[in-house]
C-alpha positions in Angstrom: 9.7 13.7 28.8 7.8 10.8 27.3 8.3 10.4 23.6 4.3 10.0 22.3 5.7 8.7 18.6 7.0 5.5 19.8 5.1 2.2 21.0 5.5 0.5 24.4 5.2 -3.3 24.0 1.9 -4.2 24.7 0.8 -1.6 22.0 3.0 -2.9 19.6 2.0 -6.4 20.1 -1.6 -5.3 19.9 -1.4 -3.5 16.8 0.4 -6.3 15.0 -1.8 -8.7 16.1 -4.4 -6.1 14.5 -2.9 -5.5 11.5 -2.2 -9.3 11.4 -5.7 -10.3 11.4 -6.9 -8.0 8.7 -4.1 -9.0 6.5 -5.3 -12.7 6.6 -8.9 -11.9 6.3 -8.2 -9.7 3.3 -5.6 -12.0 1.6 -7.1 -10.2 -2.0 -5.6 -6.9 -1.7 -2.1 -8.5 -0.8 -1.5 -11.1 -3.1 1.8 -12.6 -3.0 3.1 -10.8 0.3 4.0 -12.5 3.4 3.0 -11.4 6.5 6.1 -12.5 8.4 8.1 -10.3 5.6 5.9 -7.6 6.6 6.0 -8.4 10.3 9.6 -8.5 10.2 10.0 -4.9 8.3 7.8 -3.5 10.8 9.4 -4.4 14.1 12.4 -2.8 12.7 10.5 0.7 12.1 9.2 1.9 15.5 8.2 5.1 13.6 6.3 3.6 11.0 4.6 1.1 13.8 3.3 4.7 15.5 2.2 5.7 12.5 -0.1 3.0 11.7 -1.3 3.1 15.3 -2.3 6.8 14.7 -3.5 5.6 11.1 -5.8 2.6 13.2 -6.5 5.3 16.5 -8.1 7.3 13.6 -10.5 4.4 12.2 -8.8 4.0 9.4 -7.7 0.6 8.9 -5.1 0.4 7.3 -3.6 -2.7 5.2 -1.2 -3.8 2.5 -1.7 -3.0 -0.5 1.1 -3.7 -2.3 5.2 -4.0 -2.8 7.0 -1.3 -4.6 9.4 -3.1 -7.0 11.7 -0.6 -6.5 12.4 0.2 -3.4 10.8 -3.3 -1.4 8.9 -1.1 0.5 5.4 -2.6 1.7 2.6 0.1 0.9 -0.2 0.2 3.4 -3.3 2.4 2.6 -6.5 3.3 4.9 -9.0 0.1 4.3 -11.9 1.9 6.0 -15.3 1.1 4.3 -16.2 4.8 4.7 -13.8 7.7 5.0 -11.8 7.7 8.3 -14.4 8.8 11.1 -11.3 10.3 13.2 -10.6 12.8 10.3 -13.7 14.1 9.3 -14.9 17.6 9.2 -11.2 19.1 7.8 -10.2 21.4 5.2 -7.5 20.4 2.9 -4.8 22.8 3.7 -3.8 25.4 6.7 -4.3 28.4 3.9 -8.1 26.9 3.5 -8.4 26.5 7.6 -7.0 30.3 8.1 -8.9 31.5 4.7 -12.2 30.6 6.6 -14.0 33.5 9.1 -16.2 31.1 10.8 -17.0 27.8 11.8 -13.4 26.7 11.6 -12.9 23.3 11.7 -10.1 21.3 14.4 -7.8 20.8 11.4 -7.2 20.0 8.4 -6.1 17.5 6.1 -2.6 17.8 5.2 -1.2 18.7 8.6 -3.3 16.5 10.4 -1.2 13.5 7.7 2.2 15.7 8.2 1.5 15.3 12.3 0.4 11.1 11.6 3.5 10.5 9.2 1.2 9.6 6.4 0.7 10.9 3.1 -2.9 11.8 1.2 -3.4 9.5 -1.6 -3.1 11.0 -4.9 -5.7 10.2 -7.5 -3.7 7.4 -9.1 -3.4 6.0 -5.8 -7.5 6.1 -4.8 -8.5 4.8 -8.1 -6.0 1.5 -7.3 -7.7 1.4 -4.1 -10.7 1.0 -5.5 -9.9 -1.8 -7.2 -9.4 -3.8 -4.5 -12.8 -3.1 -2.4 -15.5 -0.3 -2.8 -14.1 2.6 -0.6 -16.3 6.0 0.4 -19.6 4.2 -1.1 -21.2 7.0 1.6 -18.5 9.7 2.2 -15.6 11.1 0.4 -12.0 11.9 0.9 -9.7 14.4 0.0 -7.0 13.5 -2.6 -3.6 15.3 -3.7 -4.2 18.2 -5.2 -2.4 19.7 -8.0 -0.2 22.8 -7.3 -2.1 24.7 -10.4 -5.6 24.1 -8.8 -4.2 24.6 -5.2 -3.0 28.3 -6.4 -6.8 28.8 -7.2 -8.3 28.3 -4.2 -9.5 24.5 -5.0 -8.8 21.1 -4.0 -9.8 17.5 -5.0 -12.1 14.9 -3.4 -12.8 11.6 -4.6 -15.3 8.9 -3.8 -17.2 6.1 -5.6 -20.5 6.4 -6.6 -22.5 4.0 -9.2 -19.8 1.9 -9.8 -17.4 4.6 -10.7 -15.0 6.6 -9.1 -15.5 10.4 -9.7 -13.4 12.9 -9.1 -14.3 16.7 -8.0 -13.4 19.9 -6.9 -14.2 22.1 -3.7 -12.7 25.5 -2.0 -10.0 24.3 0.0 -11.8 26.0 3.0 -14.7 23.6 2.5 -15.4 20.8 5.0 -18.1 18.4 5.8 -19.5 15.5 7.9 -18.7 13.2 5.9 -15.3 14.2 4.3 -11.9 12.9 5.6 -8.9 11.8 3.5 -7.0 8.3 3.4 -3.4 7.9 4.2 -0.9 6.3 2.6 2.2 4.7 4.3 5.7 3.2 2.9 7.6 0.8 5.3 
């Protein structure tokens, strides 16, 4: 049986160089962090490498945004100018999927991040994005959603809109065009 969650070689070459190449064109999201430090941290986690692959198969982009103090652990976030186009059109939860009695959507959300090994952002986390770069200028993305709204039937979405970022709330059953979610990733 081929094992699907690991890179061969030439894919792992090809998504460093890739992830390599955005992390010296975007040098402000990253100050501070050296890409061989990163590099290094990533050829040692085969898991995490599949991860950002499925994270980057997805349109996502995904870059460096920071170093948690703490731990040492490089944070890397979808960089998409626009919600991932690979995960659009997805509810936020299995309950909201199975809740719906037609025109069910592929997936949703937060198994479609369980199956990449990538977590939705929370709110903190999109509003740091967006300071950074503009993100979902066009589209939105799910966020985390609180267990107290989640018991009510809703969930969050976030995007920027006239220089701000707003904050709302849909059913969780609810899916559109335009609507995906970022990932977050800790290696």
């Amino acid at each position: 049986m081929i094992n699907t969650n690991k890179l061969n070689s030439a894919q792992t070459e090809e998504l460093l160089q890739t992830l390599k190449t955005r992390f010296e064109k975007n040098t402000h999201r990253h100050i501070g962090i050296a890409w061989a430090d990163v590099q290094t941290r990533l050829e040692a986690s085969p898991a995490k490498l599949w991860s950002l692959l499925e994270m980057e198969r997805t349109e996502g982009e995904p870059d460096v945004v920071g170093l948690d103090p703490e731990t040492g652990e490089y944070i890397f976030m979808d960089c998409a100018a626009e919600s991932p186009k690979g995960r659009r059109s997805v509810c936020y939860d299995r309950e909201g999927l199975e809740s719906r009695k037609e025109h069910r959507p592929e997936n949703n959300a937060l198994d479609l991040a369980a199956a990449m090994g990538i977590e939705l952002l929370s709110e903190e986390e999109y509003r740091g994005l967006q300071k950074l770069d503009k993100f979902d200028q066009k589209t939105s993305s799910w966020i985390k959603t609180p267990a107290d709204i989640r018991k009510l039937g809703g969930a969050l979405f976030a995007d920027f809109r006239y220089g701000h970022v707003f904050v709302y709330h849909n059913g969780a059953q609810s899916y559109y065009s335009n609507r995906a979610f970022r990932g977050s990733l800790r290696v």
